[in-house]
DOKOL-306291 format. One record per residue: x, y, z of N, C-alpha, C, CB in turn. Coordinates in pm, whole numbers, plus 50000, padded with zeros to 5 digits. Atoms other than C-alpha are relative to their C-alpha. Glycine has a CB too. Example, Ala and Ser with C-alpha at 12.3 -4.5 7.8 and 13.67 -1.06 7.14 Angstrom:
500894988150000512304955050780500905012050000499015000350125 499184988149994513674989450714499235010950073500415004649858 
END
This chain:
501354997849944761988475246721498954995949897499815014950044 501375005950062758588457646577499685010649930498764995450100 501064990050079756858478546308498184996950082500034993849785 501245008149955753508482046454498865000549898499465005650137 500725008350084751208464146271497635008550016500544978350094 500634997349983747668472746185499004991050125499895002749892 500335007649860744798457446456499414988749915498855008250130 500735014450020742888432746220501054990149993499074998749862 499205007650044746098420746110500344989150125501115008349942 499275007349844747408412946474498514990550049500595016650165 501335004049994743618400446539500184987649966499035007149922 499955011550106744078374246267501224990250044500265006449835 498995012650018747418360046347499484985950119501875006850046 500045011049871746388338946629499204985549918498805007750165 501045012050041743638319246423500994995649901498285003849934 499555010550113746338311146148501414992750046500255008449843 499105004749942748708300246413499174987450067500715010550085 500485006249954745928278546549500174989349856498845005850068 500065010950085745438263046181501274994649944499195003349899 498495003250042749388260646143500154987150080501265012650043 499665011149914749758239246438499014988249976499985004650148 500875011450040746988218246346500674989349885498635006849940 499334997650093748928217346031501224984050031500555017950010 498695002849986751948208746161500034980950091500725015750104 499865007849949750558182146388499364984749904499535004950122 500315005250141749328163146079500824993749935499725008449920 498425003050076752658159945938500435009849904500064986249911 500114990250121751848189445672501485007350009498575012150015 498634994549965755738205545631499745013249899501504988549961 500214986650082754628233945355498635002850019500344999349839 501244996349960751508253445355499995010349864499835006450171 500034986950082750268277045043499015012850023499734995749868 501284993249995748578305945021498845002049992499935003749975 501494994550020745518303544885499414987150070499405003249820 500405009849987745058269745068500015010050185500884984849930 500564989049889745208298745423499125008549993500755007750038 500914989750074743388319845193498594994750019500385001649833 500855007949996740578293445197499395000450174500644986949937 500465006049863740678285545576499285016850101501834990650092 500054986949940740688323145681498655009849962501335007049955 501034989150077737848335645392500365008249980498965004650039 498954987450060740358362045269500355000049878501305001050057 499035002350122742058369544975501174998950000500015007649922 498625004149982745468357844919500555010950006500614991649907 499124985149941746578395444911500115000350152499135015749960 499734997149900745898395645238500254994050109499485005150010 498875011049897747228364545409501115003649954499964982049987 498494992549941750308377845264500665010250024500734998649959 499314983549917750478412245393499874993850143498785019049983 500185002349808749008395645760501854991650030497994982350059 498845009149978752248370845719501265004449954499794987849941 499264989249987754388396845602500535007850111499505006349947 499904992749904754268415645873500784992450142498605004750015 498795011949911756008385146093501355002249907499424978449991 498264993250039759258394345889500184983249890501705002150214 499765008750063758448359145726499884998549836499434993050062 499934999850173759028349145351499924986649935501445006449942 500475011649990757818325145190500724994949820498105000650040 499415003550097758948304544852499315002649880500324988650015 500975000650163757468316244500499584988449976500775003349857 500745016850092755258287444352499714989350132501614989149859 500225010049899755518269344693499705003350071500654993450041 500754992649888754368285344991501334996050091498194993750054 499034994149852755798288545374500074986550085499055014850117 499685014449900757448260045588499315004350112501764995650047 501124996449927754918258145830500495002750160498894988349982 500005002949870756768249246157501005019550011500954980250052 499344992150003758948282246030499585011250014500514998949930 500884995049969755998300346023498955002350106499794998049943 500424995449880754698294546350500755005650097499504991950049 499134990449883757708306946500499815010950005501315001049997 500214983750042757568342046300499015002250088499535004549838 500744996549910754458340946446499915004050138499574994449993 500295002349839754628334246772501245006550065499854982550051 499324993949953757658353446810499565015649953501234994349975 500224984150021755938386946644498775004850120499375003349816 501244996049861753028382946931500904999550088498564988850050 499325001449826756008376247176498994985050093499485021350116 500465008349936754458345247285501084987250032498834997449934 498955014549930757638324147291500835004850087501094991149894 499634996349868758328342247623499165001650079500625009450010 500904998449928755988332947891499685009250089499974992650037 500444988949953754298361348063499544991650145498835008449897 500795003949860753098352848469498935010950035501094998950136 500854984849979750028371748532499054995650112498985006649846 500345000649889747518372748839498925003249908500565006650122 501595000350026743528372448784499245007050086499434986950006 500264992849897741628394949008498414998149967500745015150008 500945003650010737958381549027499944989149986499535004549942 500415010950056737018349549078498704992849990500644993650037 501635005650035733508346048980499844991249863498895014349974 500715012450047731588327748722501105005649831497644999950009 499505000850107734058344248419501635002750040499275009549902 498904997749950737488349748605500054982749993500105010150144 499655012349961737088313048703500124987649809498484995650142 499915005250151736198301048330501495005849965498635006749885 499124999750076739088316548207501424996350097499875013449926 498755010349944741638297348498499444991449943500384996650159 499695011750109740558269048314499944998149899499664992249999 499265000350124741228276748016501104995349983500165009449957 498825003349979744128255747954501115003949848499834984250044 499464995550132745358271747576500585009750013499205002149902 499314986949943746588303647757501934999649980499495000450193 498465005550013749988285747830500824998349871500024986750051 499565003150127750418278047470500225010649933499234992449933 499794983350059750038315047380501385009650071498365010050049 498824991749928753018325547625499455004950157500415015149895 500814992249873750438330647915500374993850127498324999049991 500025010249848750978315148290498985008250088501784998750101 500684992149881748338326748532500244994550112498595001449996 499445008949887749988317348862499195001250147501585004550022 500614999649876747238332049107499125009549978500835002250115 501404991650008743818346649150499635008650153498614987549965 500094991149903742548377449409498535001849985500945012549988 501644997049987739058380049497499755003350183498914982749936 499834994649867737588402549778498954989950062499685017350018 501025004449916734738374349881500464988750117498924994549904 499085014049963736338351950194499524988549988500444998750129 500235017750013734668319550096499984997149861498474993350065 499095004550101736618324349805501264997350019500065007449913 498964994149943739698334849971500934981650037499355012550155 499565014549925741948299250040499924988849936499254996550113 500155008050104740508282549800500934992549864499235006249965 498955001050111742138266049480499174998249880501094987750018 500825001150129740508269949152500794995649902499385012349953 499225000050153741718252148851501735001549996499385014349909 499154996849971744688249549015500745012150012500264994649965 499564986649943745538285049158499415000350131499565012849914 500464999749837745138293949496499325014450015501484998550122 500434983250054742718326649542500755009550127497825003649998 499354996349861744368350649774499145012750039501775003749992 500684989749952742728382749948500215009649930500215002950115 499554991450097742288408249715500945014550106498395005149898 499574996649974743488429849967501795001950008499294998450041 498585003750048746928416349944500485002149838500124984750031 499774999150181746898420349506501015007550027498775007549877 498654993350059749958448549525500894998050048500165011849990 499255008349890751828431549829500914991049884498814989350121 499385014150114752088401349608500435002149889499074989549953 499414995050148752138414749275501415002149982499455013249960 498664994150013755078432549362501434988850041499935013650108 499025014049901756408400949559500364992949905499174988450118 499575009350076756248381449260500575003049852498994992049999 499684989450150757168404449012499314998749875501444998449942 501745004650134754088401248807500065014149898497595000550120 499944986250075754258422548508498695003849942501044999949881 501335001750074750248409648375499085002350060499714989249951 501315000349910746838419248555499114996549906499535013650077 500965002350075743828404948451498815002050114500174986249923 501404996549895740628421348582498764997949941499875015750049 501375003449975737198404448616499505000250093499694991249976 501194995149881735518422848870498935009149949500685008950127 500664994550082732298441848792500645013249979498734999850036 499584989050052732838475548637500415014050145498675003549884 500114987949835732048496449008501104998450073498704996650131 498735003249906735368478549152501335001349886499864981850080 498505000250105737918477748824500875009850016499785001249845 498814995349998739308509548860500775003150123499935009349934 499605007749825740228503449260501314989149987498354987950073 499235011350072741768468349106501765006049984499144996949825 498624998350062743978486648847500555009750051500085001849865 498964994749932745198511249082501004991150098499395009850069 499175007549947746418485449275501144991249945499344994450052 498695002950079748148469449026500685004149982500154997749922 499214987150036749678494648928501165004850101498975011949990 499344994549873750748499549266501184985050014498595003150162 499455011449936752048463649249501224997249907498934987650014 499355002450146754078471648930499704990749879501154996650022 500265002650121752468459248645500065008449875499054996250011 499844986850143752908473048337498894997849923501494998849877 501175001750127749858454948110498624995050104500574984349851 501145006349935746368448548230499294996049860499085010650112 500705005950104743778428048026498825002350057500294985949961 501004990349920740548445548129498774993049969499945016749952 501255009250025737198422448149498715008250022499994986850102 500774992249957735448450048314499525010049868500685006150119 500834988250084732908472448087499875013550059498544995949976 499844986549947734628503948177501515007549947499934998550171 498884995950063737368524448027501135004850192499405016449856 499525001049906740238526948279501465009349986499994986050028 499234993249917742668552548471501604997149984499514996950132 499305006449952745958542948431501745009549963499584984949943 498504986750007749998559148410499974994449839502154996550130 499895000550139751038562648036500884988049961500555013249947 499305013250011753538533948081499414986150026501025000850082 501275014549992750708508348156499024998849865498665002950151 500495008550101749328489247848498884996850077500914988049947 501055005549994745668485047886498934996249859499515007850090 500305006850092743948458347652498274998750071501124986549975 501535003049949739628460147702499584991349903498935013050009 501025005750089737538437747605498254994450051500834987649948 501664999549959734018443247576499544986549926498995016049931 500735009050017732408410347568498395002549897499894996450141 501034992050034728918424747464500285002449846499935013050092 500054994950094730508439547189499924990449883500895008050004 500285009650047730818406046984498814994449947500344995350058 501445001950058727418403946988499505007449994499204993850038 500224989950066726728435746918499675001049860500835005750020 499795001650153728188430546553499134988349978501614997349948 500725015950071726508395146540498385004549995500234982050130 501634998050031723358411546616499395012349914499285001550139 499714989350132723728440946348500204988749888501625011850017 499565004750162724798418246084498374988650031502304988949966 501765010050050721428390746160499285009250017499214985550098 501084992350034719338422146139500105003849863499885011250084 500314997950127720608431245786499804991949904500655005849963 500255009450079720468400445663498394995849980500824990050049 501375005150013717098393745773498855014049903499454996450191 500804988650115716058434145610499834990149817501525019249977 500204998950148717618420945272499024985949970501655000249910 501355006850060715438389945281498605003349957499714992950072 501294990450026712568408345347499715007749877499995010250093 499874989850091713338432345078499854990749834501635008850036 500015009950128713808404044809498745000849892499994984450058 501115006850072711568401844534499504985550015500295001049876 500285014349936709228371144579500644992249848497944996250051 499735007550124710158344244300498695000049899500434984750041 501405003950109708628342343969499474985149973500385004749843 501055019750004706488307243987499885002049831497524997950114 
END
């Protein structure tokens, strides 16, 4: 069983699996630390506790075979077993993220979208077909979907993930700005959009205090 890992750590692996494969598609066959250390803005302590924690090991004086290193990776997220998951909203950010096409590469398949509006209903977005949200636990269960992904506004989400729930899912990925209801064996992952810029807009307010605050220059 996985040690579980702290959250920045797990946070982080994805972006140094993005610059691995970049890496890799390059021709690059080793990779060192402080040359991840660089790309990440970290200290090398702590690209190798984050890369630690994949069970991987790397060569004193030389660093980590890279293509060996995206496996660790991508096998400590579980992404080299594709997941099928269903989308439930297809408005203006349900539909952005069916075309997202980098999902697949992470272990993701989204094989079909549920929205309650019918001149959505029939449709095919981004290649998926949307189906009646009414139908979501019918099907779910039909297709043995283990992933929900909900982008409906916050007043309909927890409606949604009872239905999932109902449809046997075990993980939802929650788009909705609302904490959510669910059995103790269901994995729910939120993400507050908002909050992103939250921090971005806290950190350009202190930056702009300590300018302010600066002594002026001596001319």
């Amino acid at each position: 069983m996985k040690k579980v890992q702290k959250l920045p750590t797990i946070r982080r692996l994805p972006t140094y699996l993005y610059k691995l494969n970049e890496m890799r598609k390059s021709g690059v066959e080793i990779v060192a630390t402080p040359e991840l250390a660089r790309y990440m803005n970290l200290e090398a302590i702590v690209v190798r506790k984050d890369l630690a924690a994949t069970g991987v090991t790397g060569q004193p004086g030389v660093g980590y075979k890279v293509v060996e290193l995206i496996e660790s990776i991508r096998s400590f997220l579980s992404w080299d077993n594709t997941s099928e998951a269903v989308l439930v909203g297809a408005g203006s950010l349900g539909s952005a993220i069916l075309g997202y096409e980098g999902f697949e590469e992470y272990g993701l398949r989204i094989i079909a979208a549920f929205d309650a509006d019918p001149g959505k209903v029939g449709t095919i977005i981004h290649g998926r077909e949307v189906f009646d949200v009414d139908r979501l636990a019918e099907l779910t269960r039909r297709m043995c979907i283990r992933l929900g992904i909900i982008c409906v506004p916050a007043d309909y989400a927890q409606d949604v993930a009872d239905e999932l729930v109902k449809g046997g899912v075990h993980g939802i990925w929650n788009f909705a700005n609302v904490s959510l209801k669910v059995p103790e064996d269901v994995v729910v992952q939120r993400e507050v959009i908002a909050g992103g810029f939250a921090v971005l807009s806290v950190k350009l307010e202190r930056m702009r205090r300590q300018h302010e605050n600066r002594d002026p220059e001596v001319e």
